[in-house]
ZADO-1210 file (C-alpha; in nm, 4 decimals, padded with zeros to 6 digits):
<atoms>
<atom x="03.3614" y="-06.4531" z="-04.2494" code="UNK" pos="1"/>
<atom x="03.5400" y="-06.1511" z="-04.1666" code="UNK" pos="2"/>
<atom x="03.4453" y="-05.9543" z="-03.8241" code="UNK" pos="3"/>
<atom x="03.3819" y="-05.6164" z="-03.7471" code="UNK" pos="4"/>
<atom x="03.6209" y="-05.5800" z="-03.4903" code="UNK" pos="5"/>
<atom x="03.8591" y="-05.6232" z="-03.8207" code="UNK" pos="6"/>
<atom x="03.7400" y="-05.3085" z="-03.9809" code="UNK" pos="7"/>
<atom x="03.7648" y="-05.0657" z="-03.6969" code="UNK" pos="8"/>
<atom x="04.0995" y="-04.8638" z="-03.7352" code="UNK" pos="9"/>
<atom x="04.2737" y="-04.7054" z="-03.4586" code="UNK" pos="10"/>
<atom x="04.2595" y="-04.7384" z="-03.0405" code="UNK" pos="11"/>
<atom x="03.9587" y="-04.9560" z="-02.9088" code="UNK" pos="12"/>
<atom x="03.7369" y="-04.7252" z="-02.7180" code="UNK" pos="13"/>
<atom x="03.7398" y="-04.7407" z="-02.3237" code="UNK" pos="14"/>
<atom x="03.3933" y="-04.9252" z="-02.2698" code="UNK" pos="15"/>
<atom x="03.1979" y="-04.7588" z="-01.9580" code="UNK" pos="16"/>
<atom x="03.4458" y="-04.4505" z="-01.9645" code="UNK" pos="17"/>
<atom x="03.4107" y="-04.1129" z="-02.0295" code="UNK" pos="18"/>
<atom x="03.6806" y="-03.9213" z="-02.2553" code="UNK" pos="19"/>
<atom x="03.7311" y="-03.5822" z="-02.3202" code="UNK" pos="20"/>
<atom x="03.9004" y="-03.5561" z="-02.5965" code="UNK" pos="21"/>
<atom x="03.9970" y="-03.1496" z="-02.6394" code="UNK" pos="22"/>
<atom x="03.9864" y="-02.8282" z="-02.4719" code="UNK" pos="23"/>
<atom x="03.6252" y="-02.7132" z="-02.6037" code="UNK" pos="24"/>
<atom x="03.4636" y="-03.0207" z="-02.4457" code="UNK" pos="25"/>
<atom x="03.6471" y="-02.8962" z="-02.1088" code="UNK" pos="26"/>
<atom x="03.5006" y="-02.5906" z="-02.1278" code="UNK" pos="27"/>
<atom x="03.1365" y="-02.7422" z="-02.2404" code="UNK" pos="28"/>
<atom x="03.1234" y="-02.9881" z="-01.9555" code="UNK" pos="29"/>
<atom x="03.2026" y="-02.6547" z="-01.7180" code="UNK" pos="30"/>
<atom x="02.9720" y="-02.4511" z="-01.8824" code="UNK" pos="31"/>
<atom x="02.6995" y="-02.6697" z="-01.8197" code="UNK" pos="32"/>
<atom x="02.7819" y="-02.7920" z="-01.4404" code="UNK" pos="33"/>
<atom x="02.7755" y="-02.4336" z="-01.3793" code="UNK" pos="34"/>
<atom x="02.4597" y="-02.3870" z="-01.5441" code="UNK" pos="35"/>
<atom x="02.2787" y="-02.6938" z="-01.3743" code="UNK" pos="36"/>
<atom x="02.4016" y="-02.5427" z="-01.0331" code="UNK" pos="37"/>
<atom x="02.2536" y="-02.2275" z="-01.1098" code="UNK" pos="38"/>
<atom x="01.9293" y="-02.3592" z="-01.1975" code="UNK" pos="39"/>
<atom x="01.9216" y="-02.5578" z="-00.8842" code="UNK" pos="40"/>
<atom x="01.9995" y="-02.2210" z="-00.6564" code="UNK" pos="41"/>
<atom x="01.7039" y="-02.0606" z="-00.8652" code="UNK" pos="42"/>
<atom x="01.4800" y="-02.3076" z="-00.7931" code="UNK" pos="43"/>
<atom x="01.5741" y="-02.3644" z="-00.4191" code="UNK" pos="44"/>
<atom x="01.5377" y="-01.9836" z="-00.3584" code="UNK" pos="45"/>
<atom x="01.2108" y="-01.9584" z="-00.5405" code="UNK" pos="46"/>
<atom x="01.0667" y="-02.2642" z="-00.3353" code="UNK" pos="47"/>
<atom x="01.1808" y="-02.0944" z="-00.0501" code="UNK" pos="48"/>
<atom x="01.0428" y="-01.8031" z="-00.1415" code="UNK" pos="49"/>
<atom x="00.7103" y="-01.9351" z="-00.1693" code="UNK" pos="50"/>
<atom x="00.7162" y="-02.0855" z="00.1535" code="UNK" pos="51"/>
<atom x="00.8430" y="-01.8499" z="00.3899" code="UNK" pos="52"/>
<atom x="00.4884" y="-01.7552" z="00.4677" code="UNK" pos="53"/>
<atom x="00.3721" y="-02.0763" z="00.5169" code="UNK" pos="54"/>
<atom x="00.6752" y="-02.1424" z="00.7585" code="UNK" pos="55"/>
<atom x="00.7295" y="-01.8054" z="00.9609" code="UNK" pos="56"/>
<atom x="00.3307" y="-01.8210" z="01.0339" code="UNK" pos="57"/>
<atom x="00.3940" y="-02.2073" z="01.1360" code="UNK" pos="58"/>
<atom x="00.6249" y="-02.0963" z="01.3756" code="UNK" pos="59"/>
<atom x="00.3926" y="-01.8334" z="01.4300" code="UNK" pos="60"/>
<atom x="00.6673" y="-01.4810" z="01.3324" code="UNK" pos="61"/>
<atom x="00.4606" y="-01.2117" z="01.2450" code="UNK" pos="62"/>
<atom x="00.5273" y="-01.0113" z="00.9238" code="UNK" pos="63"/>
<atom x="00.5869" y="-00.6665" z="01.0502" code="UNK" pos="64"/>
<atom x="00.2404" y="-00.4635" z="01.0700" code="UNK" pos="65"/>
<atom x="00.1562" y="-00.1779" z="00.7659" code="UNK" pos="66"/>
<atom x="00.1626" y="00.1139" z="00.8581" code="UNK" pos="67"/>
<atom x="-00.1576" y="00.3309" z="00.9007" code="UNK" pos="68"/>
<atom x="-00.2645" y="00.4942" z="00.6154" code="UNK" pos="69"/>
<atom x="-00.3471" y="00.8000" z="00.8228" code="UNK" pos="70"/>
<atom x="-00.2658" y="00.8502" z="01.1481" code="UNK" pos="71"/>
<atom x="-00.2937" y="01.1888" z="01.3980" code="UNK" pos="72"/>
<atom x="-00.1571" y="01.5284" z="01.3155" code="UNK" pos="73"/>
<atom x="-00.1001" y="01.4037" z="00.9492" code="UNK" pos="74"/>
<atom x="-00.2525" y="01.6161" z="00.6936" code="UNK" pos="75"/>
<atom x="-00.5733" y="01.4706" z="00.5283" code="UNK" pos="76"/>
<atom x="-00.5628" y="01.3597" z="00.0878" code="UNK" pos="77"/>
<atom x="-00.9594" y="01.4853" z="00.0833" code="UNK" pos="78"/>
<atom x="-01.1074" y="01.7699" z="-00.1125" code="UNK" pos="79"/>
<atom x="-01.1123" y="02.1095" z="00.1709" code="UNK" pos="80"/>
<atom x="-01.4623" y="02.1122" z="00.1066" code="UNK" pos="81"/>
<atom x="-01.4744" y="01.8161" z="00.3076" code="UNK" pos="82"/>
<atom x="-01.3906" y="01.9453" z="00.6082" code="UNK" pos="83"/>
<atom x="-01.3445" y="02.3350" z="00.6269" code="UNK" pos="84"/>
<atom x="-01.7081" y="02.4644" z="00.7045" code="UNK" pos="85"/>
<atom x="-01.6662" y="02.2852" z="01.0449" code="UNK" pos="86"/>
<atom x="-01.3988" y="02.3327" z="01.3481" code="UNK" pos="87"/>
<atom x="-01.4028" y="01.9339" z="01.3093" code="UNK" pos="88"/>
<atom x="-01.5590" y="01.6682" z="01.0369" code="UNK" pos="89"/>
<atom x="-01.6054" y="01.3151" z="01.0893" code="UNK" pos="90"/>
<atom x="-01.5559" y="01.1486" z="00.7349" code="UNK" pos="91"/>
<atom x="-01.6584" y="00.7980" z="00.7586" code="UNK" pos="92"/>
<atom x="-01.5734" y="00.5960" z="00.4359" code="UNK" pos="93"/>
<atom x="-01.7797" y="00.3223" z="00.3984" code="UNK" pos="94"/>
<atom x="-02.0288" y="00.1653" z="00.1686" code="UNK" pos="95"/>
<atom x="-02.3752" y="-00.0178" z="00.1539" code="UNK" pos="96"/>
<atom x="-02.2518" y="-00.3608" z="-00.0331" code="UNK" pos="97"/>
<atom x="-01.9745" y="-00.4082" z="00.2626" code="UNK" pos="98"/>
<atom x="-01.9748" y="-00.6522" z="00.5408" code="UNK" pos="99"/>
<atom x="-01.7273" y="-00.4924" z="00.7696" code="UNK" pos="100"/>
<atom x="-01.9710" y="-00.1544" z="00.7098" code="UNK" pos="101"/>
<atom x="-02.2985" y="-00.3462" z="00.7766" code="UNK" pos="102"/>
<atom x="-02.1121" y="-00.5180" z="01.1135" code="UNK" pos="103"/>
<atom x="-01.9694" y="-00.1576" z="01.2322" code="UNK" pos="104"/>
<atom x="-02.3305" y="00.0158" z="01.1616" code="UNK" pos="105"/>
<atom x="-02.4222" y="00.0332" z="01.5135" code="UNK" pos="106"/>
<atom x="-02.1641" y="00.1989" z="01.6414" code="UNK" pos="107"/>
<atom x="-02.0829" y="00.4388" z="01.3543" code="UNK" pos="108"/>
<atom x="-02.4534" y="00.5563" z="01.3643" code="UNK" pos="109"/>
<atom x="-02.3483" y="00.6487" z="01.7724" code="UNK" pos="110"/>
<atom x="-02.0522" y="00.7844" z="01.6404" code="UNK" pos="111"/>
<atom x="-02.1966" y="01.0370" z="01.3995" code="UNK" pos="112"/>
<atom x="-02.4967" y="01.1361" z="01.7056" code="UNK" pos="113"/>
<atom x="-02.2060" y="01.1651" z="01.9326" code="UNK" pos="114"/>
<atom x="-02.0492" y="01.4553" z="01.6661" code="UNK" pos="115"/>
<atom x="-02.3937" y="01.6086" z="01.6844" code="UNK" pos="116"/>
<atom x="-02.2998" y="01.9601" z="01.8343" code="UNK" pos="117"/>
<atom x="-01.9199" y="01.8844" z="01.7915" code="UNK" pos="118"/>
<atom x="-01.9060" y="01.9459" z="01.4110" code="UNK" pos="119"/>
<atom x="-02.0217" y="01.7891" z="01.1047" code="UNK" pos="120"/>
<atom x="-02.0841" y="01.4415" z="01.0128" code="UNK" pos="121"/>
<atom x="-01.9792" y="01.3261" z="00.6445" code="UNK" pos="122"/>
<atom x="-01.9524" y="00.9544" z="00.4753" code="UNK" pos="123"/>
<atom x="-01.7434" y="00.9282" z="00.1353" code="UNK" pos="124"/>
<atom x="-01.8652" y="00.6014" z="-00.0391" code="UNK" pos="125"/>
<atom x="-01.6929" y="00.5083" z="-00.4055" code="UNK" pos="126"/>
<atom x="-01.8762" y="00.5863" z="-00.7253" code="UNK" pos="127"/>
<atom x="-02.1287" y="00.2966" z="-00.8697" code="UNK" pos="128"/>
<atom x="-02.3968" y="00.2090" z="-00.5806" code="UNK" pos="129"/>
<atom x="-02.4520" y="00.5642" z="-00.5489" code="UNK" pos="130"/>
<atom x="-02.8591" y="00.5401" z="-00.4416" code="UNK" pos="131"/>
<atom x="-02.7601" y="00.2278" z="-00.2137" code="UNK" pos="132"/>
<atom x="-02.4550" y="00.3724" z="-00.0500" code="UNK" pos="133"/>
<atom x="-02.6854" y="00.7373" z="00.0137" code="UNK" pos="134"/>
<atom x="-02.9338" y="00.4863" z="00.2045" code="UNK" pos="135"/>
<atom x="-02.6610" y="00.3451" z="00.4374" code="UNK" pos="136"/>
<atom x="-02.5034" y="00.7227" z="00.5290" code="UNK" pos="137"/>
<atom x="-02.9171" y="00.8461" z="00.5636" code="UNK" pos="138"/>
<atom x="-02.9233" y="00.5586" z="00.8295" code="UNK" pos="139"/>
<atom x="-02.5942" y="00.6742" z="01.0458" code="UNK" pos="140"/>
<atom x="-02.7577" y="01.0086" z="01.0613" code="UNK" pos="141"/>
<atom x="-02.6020" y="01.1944" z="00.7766" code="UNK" pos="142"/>
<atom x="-02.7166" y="01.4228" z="00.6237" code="UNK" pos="143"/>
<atom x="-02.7891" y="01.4392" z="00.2217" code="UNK" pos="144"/>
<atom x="-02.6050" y="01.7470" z="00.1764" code="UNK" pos="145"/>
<atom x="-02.2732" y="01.5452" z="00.3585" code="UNK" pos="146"/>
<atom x="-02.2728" y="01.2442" z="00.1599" code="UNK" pos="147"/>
<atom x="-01.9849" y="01.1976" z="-00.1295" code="UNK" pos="148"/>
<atom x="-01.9141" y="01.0025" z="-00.4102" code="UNK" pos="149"/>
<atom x="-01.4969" y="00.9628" z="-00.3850" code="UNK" pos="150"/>
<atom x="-01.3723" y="01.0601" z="-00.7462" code="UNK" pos="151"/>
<atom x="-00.9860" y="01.0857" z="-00.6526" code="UNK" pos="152"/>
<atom x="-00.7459" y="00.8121" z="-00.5331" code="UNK" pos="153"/>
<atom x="-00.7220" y="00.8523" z="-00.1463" code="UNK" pos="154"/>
<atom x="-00.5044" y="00.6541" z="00.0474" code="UNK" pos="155"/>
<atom x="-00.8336" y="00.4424" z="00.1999" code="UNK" pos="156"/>
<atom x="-00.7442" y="00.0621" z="00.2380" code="UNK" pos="157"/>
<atom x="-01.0165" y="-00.0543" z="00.4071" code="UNK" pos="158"/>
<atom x="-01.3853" y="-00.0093" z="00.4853" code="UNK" pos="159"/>
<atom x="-01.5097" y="00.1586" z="00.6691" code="UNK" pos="160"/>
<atom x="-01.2452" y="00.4160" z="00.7561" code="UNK" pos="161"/>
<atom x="-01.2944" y="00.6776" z="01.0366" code="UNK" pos="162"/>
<atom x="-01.0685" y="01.0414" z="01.0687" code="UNK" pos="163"/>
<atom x="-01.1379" y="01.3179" z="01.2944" code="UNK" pos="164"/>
<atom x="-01.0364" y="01.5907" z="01.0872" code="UNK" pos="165"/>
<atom x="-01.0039" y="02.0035" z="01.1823" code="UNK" pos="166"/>
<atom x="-01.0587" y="02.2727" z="00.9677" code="UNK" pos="167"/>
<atom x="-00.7024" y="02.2742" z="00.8667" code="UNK" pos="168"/>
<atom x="-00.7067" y="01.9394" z="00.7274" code="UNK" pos="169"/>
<atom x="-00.5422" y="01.8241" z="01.0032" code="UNK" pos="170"/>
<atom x="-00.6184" y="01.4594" z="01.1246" code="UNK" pos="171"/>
<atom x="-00.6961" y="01.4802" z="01.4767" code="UNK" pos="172"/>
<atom x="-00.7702" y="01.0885" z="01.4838" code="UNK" pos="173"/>
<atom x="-00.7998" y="00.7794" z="01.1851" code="UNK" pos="174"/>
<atom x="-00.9488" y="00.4233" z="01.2598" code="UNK" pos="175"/>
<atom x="-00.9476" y="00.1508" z="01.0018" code="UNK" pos="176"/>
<atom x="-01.2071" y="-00.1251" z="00.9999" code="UNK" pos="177"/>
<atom x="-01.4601" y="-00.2840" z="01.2197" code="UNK" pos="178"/>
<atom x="-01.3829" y="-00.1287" z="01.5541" code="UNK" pos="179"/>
<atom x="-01.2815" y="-00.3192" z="01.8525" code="UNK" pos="180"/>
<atom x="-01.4516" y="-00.1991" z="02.1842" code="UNK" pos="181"/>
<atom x="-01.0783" y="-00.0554" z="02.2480" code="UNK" pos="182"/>
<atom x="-01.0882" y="00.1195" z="01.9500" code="UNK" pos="183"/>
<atom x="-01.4777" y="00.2211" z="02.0011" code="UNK" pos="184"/>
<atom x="-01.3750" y="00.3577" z="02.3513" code="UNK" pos="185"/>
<atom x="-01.0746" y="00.5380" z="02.1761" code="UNK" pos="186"/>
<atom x="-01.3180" y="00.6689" z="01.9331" code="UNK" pos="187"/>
<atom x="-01.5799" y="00.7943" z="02.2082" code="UNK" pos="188"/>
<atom x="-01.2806" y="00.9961" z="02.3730" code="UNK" pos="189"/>
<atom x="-01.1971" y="01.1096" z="02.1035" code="UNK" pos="190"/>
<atom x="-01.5751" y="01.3171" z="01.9959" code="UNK" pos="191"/>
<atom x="-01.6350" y="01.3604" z="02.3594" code="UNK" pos="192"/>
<atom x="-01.2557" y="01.5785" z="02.3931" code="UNK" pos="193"/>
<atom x="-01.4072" y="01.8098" z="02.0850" code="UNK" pos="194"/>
<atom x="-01.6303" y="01.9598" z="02.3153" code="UNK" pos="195"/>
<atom x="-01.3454" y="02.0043" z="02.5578" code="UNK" pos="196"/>
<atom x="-01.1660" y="02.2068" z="02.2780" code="UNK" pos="197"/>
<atom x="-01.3925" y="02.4817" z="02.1743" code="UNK" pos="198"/>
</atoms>
């Protein structure tokens, strides 16, 4: 009986061991240590990524604050129309299918009786709800003839949004949201200096 050891020709092969045998394989082997380390940097940095959120709010670091979308003595993105048959316009943007609207109704219905003698009162609301959005403006106070369907893109983030505006265009004061009784006082001074100015 003849073996098979008998037929193999040549060196016996290193059991266990690994042999590179030429310089392609070199270059191979590099190419794909490289490789795997770059995949495992991609990964690690994505991971992290994703969970620098999660961590900076755990140890409660606070992304830096937005800023406002408008803010005083900026110039105002609505049609003139808006706001030039009055020395000042309140332009409330808000709509009838919002929570944060239906919570702030209260006090933007004071709002636009506190403008009542100070300049006009007018609510922007976005295209759609049209006869329900008319309803919510009717009951702040405002007039038919003031409310507006918003046809352009404005720089509005949030509902409801309150300027102060002159007849220049220029904001005299911008609010963003549900107001805060800070805010609500800031608001009040605000109207109540309008009479101051004429």
């Amino acid at each position: 009986m003849l073996g098979v050891h008998g037929l193999v020709q040549g060196r016996p092969l290193a059991v266990g061991k690994l042999t590179v045998t030429g310089p392609s394989d070199k270059l191979v082997r590099r190419a794909s240590v490289a490789l795997s380390a770059g995949f495992v940097v991609v990964l690690a940095a994505t991971m992290g990524f994703i969970a620098l959120p999660r961590v900076a709010a755990a140890l409660g670091v606070k992304p830096p604050a937005a800023p406002p979308p408008y803010a005083a003595g900026d110039a105002v993105d609505v049609p003139a129309a808006w706001y030039n048959s009055a020395d000042t316009t309140l332009i409330v943007f808000a709509r009838a299918s919002c929570a944060a609207c239906e919570r702030g109704q209260p006090f933007l219905k004071e709002l636009v009786a506190r403008m009542a003698g100070r300049g006009a009162a007018l609510m922007a609301h976005p295209p759609g709800a049209d006869a329900d959005d008319q309803q919510f403006a009717r009951g702040l106070g405002i007039a038919d003839g003031h409310i507006v369907a918003v046809q352009a893109l404005l720089k509005v983030r949030a509902t409801p949004t309150v300027l102060i505006v002159n007849r220049q265009g220029r904001i005299l004061g911008a609010w963003e949201g549900v107001a805060k009784a800070d805010q609500q006082a800031a608001m009040n001074q605000a109207v109540d200096a309008l009479a101051l100015a004429r």
